[in-house]
PDB file of N, CA, C and O in Angstrom, chain B, residues numbered from 101:
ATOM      1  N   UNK B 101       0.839  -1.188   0.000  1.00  0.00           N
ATOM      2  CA  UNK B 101       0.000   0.000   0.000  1.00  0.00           C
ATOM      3  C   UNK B 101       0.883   1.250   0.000  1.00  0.00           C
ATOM      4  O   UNK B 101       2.040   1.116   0.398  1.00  0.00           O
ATOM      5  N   UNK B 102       0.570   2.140  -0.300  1.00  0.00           N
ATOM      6  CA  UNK B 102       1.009   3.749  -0.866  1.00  0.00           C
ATOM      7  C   UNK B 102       1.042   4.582   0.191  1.00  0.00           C
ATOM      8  O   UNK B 102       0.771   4.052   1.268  1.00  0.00           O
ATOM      9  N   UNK B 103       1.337   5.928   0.202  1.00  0.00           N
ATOM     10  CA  UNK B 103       0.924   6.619   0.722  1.00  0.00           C
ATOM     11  C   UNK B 103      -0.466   7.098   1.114  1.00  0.00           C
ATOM     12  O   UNK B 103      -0.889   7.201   2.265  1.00  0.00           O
ATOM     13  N   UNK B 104      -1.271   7.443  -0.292  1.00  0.00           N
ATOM     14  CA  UNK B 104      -2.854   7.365  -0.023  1.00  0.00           C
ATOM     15  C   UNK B 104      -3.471   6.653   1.059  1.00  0.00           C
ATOM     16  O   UNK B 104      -4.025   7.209   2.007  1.00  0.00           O
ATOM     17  N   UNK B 105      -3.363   5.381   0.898  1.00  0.00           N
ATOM     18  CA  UNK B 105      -3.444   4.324   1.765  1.00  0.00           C
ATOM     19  C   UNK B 105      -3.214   4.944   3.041  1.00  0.00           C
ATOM     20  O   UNK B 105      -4.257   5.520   3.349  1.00  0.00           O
ATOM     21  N   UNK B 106      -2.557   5.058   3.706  1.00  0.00           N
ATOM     22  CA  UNK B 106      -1.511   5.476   4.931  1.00  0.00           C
ATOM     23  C   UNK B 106      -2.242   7.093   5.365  1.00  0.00           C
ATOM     24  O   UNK B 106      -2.681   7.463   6.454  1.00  0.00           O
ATOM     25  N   UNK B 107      -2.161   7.818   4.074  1.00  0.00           N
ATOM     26  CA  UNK B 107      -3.041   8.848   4.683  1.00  0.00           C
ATOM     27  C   UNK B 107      -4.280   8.704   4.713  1.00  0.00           C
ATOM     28  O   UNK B 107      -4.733   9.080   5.794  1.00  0.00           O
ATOM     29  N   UNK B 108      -5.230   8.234   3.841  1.00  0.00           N
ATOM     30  CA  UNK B 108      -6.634   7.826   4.790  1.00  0.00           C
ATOM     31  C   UNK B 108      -6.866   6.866   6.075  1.00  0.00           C
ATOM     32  O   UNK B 108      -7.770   6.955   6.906  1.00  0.00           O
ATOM     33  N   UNK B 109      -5.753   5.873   6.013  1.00  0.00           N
ATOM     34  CA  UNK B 109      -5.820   5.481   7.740  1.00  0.00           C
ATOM     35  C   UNK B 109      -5.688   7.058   8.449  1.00  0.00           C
ATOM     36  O   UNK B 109      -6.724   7.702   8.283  1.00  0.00           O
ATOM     37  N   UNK B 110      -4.924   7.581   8.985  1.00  0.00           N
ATOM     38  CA  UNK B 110      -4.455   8.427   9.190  1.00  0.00           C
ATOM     39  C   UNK B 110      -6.180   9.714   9.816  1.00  0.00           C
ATOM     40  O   UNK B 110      -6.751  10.123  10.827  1.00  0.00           O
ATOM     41  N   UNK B 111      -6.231   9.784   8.267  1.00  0.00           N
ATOM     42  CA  UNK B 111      -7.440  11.111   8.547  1.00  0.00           C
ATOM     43  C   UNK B 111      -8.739  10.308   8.910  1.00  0.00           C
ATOM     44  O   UNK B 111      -9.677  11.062   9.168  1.00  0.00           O
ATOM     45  N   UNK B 112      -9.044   8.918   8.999  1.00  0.00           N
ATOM     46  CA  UNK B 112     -10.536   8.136   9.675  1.00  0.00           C
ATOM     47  C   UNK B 112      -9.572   7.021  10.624  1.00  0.00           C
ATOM     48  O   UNK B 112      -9.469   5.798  10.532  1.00  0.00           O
ATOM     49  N   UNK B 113      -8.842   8.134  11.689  1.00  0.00           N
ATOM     50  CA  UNK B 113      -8.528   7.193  13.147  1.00  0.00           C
ATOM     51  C   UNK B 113      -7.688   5.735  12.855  1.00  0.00           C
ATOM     52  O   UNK B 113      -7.259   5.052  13.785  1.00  0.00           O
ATOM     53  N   UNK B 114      -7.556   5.444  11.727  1.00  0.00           N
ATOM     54  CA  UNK B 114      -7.197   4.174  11.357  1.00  0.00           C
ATOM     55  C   UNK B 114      -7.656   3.206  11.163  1.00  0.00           C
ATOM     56  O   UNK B 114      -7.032   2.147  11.237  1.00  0.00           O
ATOM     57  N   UNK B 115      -9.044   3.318  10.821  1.00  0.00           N
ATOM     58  CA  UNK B 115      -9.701   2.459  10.161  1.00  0.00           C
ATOM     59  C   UNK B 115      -9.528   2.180   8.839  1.00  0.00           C
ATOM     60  O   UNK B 115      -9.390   2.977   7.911  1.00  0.00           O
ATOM     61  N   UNK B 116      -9.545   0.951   8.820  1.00  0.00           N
ATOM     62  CA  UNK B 116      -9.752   0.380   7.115  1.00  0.00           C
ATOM     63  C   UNK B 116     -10.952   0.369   6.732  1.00  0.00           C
ATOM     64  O   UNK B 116     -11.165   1.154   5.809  1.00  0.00           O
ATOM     65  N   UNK B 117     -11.596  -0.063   6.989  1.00  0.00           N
ATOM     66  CA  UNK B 117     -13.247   0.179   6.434  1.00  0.00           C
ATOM     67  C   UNK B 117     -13.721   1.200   6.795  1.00  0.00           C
ATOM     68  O   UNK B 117     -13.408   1.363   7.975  1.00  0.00           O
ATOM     69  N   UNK B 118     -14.465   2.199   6.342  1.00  0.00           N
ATOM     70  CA  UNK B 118     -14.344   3.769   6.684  1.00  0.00           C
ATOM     71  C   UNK B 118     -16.271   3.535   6.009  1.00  0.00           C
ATOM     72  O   UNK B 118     -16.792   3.060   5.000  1.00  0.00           O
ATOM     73  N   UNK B 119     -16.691   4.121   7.144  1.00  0.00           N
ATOM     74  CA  UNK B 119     -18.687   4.460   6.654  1.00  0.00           C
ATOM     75  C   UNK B 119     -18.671   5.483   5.592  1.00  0.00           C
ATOM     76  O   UNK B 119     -17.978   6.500   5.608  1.00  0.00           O
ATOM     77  N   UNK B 120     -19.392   5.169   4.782  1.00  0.00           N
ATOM     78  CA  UNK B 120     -19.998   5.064   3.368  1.00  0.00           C
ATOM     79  C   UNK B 120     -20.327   7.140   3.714  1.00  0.00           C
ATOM     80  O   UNK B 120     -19.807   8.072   3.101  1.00  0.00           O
ATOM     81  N   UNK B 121     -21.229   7.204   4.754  1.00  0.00           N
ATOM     82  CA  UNK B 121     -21.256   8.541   5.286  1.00  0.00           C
ATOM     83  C   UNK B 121     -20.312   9.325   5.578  1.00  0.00           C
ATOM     84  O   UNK B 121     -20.595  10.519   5.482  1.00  0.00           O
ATOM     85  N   UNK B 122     -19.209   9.050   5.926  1.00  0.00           N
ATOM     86  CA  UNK B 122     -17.690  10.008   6.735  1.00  0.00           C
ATOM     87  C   UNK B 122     -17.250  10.105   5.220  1.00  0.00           C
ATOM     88  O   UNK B 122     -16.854  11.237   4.944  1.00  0.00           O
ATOM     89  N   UNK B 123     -17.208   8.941   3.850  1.00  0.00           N
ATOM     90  CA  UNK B 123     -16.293   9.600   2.563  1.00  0.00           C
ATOM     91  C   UNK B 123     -16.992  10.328   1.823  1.00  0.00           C
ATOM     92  O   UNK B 123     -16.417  11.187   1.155  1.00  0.00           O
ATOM     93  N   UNK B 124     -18.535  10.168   1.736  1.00  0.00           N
ATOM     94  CA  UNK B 124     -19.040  10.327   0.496  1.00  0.00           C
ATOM     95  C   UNK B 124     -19.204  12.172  -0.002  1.00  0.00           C
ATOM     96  O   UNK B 124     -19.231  12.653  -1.135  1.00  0.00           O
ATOM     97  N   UNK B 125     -19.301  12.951   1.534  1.00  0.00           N
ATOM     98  CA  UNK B 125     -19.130  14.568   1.201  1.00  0.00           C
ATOM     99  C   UNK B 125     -17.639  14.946   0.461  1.00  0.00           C
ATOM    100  O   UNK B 125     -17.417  15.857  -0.336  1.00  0.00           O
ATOM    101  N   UNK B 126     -16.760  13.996   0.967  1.00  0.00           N
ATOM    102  CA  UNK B 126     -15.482  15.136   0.761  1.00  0.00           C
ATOM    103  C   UNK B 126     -15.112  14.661  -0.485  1.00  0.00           C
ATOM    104  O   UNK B 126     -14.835  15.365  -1.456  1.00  0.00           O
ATOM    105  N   UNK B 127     -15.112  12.898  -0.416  1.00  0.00           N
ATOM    106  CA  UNK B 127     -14.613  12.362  -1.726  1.00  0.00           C
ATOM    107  C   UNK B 127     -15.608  12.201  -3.160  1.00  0.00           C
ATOM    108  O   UNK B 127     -15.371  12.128  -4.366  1.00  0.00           O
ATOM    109  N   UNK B 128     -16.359  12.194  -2.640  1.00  0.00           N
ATOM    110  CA  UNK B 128     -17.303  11.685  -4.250  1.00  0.00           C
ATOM    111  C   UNK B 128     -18.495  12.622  -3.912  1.00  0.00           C
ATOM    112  O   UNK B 128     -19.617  12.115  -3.943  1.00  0.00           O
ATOM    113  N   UNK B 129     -18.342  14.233  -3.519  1.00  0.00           N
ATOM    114  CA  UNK B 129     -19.337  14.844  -3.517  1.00  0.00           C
ATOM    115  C   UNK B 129     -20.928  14.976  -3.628  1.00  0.00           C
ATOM    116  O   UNK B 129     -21.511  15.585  -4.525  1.00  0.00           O
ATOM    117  N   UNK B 130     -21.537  14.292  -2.549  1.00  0.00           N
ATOM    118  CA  UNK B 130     -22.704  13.990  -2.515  1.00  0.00           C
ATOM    119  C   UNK B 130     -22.592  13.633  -1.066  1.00  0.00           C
ATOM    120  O   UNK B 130     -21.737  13.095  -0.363  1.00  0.00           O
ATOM    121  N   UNK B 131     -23.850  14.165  -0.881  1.00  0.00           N
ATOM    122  CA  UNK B 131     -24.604  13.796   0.543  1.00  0.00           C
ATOM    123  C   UNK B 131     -24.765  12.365   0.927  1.00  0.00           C
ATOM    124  O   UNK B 131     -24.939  11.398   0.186  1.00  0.00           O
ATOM    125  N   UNK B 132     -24.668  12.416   2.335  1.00  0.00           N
ATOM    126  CA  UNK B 132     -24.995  10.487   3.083  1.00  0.00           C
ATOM    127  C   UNK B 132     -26.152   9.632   2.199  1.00  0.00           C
ATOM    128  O   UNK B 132     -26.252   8.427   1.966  1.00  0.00           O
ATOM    129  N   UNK B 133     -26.912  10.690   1.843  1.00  0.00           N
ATOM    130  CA  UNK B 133     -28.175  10.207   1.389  1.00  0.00           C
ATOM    131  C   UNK B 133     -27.784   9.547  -0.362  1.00  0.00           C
ATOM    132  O   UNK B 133     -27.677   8.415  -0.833  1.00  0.00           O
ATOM    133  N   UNK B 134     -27.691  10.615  -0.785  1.00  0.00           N
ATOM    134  CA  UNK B 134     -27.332  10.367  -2.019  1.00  0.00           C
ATOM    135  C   UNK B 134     -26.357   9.467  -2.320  1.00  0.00           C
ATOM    136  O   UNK B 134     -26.406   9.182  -3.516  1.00  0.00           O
ATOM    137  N   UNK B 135     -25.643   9.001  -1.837  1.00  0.00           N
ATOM    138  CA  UNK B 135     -24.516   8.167  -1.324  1.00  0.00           C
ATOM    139  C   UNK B 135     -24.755   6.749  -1.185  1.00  0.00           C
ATOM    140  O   UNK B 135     -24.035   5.885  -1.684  1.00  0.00           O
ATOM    141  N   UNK B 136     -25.970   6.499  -0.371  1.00  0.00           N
ATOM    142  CA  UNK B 136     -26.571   5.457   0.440  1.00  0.00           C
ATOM    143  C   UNK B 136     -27.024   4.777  -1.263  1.00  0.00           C
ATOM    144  O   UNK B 136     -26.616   3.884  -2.006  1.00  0.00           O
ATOM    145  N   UNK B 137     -27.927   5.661  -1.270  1.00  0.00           N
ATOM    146  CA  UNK B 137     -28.565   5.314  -2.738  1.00  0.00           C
ATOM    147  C   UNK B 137     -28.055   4.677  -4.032  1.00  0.00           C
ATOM    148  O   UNK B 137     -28.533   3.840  -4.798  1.00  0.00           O
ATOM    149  N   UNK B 138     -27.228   5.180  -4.010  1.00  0.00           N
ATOM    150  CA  UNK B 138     -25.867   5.056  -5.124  1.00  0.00           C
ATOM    151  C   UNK B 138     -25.132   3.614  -4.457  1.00  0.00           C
ATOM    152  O   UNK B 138     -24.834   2.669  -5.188  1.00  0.00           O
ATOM    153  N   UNK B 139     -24.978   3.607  -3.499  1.00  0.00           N
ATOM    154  CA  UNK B 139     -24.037   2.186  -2.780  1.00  0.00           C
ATOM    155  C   UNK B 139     -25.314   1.447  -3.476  1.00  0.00           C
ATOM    156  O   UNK B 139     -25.176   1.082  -4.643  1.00  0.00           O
ATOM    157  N   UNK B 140     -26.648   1.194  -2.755  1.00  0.00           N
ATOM    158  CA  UNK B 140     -27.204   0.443  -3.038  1.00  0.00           C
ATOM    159  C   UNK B 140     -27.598  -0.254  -4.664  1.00  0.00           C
ATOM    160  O   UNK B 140     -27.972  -1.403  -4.899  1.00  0.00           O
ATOM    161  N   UNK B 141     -27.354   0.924  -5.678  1.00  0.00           N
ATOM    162  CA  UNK B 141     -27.237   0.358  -6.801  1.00  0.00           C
ATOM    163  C   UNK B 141     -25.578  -0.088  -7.242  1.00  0.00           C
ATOM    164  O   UNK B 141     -25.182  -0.605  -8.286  1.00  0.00           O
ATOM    165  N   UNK B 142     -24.909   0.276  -6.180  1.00  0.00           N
ATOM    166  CA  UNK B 142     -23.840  -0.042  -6.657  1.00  0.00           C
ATOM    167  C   UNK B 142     -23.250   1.226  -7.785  1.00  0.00           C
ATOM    168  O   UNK B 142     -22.502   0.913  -8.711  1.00  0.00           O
ATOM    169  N   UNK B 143     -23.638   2.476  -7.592  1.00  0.00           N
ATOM    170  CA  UNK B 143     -22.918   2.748  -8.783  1.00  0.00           C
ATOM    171  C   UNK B 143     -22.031   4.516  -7.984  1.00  0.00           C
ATOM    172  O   UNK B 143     -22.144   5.738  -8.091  1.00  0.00           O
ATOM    173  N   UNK B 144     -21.339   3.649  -7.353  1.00  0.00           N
ATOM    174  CA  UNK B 144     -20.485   4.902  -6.756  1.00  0.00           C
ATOM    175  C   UNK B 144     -18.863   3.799  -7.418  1.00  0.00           C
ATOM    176  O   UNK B 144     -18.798   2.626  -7.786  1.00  0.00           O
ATOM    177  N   UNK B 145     -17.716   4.977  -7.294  1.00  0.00           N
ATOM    178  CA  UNK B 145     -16.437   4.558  -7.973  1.00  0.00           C
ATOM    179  C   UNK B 145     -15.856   3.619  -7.627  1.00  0.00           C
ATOM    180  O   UNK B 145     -14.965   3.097  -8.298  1.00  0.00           O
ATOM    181  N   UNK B 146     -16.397   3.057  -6.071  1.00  0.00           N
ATOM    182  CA  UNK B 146     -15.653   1.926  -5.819  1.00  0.00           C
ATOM    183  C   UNK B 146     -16.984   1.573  -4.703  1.00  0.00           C
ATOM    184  O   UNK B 146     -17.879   2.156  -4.091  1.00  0.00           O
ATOM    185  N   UNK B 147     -16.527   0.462  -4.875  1.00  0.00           N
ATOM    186  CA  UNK B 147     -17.524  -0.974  -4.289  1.00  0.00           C
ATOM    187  C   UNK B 147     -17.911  -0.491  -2.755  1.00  0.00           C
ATOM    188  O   UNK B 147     -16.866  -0.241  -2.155  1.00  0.00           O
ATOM    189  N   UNK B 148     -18.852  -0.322  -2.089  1.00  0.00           N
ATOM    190  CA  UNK B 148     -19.569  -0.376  -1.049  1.00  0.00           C
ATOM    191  C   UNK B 148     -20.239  -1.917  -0.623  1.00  0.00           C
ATOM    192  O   UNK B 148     -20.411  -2.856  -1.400  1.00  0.00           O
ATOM    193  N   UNK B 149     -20.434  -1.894   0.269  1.00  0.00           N
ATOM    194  CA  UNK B 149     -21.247  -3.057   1.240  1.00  0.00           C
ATOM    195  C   UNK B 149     -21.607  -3.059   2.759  1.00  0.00           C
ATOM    196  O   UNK B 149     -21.045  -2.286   3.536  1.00  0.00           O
ATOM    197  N   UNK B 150     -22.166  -3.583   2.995  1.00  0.00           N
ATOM    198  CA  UNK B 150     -22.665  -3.847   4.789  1.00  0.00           C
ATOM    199  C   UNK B 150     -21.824  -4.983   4.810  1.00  0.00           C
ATOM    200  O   UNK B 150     -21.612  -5.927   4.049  1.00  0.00           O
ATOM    201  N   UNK B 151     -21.369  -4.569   6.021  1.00  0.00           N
ATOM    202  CA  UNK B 151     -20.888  -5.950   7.053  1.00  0.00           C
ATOM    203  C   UNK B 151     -21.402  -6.532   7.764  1.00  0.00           C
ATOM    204  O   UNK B 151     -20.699  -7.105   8.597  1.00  0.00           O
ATOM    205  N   UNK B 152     -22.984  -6.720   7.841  1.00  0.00           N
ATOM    206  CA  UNK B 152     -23.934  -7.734   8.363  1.00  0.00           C
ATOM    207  C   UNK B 152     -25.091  -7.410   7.083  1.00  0.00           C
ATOM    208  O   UNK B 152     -25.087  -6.459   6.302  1.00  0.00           O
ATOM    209  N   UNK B 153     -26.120  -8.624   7.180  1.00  0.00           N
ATOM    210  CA  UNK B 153     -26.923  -8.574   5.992  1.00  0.00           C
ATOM    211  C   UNK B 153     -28.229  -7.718   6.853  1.00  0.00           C
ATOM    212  O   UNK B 153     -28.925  -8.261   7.711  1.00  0.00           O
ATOM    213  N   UNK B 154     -28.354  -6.449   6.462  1.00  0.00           N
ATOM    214  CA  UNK B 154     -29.377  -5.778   7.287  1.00  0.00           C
ATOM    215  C   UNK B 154     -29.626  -4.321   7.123  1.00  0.00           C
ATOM    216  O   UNK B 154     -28.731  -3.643   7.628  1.00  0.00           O
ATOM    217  N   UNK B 155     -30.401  -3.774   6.669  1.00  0.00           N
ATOM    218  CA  UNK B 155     -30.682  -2.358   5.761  1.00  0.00           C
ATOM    219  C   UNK B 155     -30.397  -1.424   6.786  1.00  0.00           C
ATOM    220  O   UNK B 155     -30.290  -0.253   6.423  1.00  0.00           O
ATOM    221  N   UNK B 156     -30.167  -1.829   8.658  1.00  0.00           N
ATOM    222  CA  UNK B 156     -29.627  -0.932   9.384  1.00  0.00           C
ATOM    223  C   UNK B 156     -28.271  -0.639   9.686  1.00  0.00           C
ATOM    224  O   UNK B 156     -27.731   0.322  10.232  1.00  0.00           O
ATOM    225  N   UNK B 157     -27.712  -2.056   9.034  1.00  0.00           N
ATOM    226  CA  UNK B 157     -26.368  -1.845   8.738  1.00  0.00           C
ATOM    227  C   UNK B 157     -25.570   0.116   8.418  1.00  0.00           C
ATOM    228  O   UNK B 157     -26.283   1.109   8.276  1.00  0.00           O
ATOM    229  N   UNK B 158     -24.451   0.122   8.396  1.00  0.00           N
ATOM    230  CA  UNK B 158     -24.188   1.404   7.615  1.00  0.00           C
ATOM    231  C   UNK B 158     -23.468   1.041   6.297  1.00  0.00           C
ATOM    232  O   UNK B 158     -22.722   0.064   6.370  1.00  0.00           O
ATOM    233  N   UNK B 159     -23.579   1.725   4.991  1.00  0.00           N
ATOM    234  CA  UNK B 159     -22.536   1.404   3.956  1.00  0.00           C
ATOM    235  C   UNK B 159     -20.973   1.315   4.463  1.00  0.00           C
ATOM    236  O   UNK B 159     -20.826   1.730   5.613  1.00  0.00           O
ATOM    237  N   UNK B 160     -19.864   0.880   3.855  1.00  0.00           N
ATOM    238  CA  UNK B 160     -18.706   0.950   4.189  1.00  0.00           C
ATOM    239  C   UNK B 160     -17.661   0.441   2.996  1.00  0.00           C
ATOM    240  O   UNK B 160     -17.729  -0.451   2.151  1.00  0.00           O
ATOM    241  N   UNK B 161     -16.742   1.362   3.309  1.00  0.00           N
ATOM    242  CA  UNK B 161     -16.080   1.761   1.737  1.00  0.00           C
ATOM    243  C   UNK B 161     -14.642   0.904   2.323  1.00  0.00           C
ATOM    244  O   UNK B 161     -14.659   1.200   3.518  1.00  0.00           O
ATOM    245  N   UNK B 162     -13.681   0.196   2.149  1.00  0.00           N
ATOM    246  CA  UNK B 162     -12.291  -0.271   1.964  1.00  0.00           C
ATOM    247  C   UNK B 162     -11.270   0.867   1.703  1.00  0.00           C
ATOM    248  O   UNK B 162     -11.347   1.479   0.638  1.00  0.00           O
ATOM    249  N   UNK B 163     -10.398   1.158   2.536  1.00  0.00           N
ATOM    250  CA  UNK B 163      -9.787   2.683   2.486  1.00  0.00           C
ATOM    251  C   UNK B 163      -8.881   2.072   1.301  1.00  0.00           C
ATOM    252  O   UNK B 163      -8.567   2.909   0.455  1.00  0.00           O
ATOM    253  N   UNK B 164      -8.440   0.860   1.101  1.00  0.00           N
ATOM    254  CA  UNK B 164      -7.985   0.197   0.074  1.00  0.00           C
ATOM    255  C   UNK B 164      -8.546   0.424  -1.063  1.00  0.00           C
ATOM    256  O   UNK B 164      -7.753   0.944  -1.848  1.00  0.00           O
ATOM    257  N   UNK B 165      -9.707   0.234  -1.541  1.00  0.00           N
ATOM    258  CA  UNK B 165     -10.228   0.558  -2.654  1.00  0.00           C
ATOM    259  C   UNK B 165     -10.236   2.177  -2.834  1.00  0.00           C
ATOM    260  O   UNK B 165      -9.961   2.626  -3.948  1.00  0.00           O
ATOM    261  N   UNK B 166     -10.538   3.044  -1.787  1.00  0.00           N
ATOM    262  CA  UNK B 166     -10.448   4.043  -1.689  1.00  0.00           C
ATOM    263  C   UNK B 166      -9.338   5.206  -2.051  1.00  0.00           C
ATOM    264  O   UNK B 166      -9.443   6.416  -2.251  1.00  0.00           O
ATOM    265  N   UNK B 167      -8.103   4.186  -2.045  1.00  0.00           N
ATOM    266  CA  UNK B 167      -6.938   5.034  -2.305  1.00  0.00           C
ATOM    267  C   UNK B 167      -6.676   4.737  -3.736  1.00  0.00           C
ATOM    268  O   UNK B 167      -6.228   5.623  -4.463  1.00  0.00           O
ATOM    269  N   UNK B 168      -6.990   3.258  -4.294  1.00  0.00           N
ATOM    270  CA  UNK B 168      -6.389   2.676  -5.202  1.00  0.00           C
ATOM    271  C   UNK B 168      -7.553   3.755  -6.538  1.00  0.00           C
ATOM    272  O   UNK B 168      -7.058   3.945  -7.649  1.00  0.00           O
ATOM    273  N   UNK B 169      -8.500   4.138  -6.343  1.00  0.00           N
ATOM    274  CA  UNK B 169      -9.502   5.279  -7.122  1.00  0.00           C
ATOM    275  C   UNK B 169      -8.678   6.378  -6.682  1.00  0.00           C
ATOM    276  O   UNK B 169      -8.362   6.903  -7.750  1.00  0.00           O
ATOM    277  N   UNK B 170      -8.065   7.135  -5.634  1.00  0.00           N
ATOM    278  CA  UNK B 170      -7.837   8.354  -5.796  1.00  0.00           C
ATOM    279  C   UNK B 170      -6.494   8.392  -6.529  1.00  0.00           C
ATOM    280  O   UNK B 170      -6.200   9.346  -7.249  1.00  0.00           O
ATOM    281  N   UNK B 171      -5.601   7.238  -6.321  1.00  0.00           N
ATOM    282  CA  UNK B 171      -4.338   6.871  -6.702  1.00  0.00           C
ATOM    283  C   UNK B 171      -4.777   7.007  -8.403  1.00  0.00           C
ATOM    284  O   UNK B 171      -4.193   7.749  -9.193  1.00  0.00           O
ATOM    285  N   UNK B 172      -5.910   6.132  -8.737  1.00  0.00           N
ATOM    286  CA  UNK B 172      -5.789   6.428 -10.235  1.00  0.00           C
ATOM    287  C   UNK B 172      -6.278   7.758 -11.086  1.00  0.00           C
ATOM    288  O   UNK B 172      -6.042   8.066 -12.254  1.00  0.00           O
ATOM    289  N   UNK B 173      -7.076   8.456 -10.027  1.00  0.00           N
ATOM    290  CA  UNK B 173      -7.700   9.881 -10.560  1.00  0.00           C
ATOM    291  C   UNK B 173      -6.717  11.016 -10.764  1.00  0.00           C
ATOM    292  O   UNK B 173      -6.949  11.952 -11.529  1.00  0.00           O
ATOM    293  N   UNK B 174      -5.452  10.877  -9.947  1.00  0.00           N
ATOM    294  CA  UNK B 174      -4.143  11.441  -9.944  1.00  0.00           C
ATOM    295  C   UNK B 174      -3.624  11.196 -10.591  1.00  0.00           C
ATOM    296  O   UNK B 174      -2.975  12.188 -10.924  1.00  0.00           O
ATOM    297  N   UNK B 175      -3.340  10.279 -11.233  1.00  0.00           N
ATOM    298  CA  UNK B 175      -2.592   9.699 -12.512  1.00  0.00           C
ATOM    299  C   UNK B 175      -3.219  10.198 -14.006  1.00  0.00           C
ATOM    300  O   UNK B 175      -2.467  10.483 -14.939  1.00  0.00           O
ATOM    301  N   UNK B 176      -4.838  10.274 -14.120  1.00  0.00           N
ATOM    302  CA  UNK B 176      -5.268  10.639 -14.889  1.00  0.00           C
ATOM    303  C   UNK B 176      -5.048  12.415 -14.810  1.00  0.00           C
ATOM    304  O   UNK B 176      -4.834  13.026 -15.857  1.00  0.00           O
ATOM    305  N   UNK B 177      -5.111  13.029 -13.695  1.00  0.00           N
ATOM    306  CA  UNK B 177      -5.309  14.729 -14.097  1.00  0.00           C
ATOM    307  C   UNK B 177      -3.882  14.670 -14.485  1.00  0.00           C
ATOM    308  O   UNK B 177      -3.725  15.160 -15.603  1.00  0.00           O
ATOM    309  N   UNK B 178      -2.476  14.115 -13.794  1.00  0.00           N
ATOM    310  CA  UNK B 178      -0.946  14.496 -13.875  1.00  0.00           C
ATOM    311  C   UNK B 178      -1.063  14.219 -15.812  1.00  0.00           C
ATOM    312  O   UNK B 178      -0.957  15.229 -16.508  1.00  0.00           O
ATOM    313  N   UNK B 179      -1.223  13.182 -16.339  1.00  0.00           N
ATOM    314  CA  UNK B 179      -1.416  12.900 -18.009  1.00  0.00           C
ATOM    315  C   UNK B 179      -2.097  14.004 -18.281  1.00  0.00           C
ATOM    316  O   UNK B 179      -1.521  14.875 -18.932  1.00  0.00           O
ATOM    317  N   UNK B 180      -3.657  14.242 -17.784  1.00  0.00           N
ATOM    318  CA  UNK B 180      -4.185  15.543 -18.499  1.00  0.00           C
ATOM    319  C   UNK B 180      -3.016  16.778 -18.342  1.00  0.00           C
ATOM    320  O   UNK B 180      -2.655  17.396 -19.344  1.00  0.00           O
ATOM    321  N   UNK B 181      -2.591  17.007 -17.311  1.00  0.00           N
ATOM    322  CA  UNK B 181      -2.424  18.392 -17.046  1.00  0.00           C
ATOM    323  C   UNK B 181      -0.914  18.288 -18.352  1.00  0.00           C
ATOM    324  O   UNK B 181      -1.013  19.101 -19.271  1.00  0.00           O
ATOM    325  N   UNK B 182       0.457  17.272 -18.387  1.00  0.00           N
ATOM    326  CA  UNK B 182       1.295  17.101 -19.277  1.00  0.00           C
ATOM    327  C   UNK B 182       1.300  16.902 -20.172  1.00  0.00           C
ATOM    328  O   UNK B 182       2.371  16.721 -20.752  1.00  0.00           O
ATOM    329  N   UNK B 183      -0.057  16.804 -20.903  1.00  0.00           N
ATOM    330  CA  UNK B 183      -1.225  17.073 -22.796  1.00  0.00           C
ATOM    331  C   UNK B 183      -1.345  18.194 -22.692  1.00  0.00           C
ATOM    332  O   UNK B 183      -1.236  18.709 -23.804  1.00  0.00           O
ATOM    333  N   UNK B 184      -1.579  19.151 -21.666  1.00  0.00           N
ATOM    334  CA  UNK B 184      -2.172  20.707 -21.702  1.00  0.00           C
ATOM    335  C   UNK B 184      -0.562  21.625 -21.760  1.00  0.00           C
ATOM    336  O   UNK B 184      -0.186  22.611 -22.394  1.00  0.00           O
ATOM    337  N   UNK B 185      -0.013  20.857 -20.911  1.00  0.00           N
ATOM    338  CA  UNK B 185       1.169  21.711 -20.535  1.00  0.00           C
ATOM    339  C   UNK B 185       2.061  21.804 -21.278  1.00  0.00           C
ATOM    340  O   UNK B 185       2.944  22.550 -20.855  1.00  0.00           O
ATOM    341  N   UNK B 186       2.337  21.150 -22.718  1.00  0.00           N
ATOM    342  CA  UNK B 186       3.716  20.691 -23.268  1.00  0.00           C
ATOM    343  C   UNK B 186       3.942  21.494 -24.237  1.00  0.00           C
ATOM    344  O   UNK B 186       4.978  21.392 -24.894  1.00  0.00           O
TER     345      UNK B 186
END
């Protein structure tokens, strides 16, 4: 694991599985709600799930998967920005 990795332990106490609610404002801009919704179809950037089978469950994101999407969204603007820049 990366740095990313290391810094989202870091900024959610050190958790690896991090609630679906604590990422979804800062990282994938949208509300708990909107969020929830989206887990449930599955169509947020990286994979969500409950860790018991039960709709009171909370969503919960893998800070692993979590870095390995921001790790690649960085890679994509650094290429955009060195097409713009050259």
């Amino acid at each position: 694991m990366g740095p990313t990795y290391f810094g989202l332990l870091a900024e959610f106490d050190g958790r690896a599985e991090i609630p679906l609610e604590e990422v979804a404002p800062r990282y994938f801009g949208v509300n708990a709600r909107t969020a929830s919704a989206r887990a449930a179809a599955q169509a947020l950037p990286v994979p969500a799930y409950r860790a018991v089978d039960s709709q009171k469950s909370p969503w919960l994101v893998s800070a692993g998967d979590l870095a390995g999407y921001l790790d690649q969204r960085k890679a994509e603007a650094r290429q955009w920005w060195a097409a713009v820049n050259e």
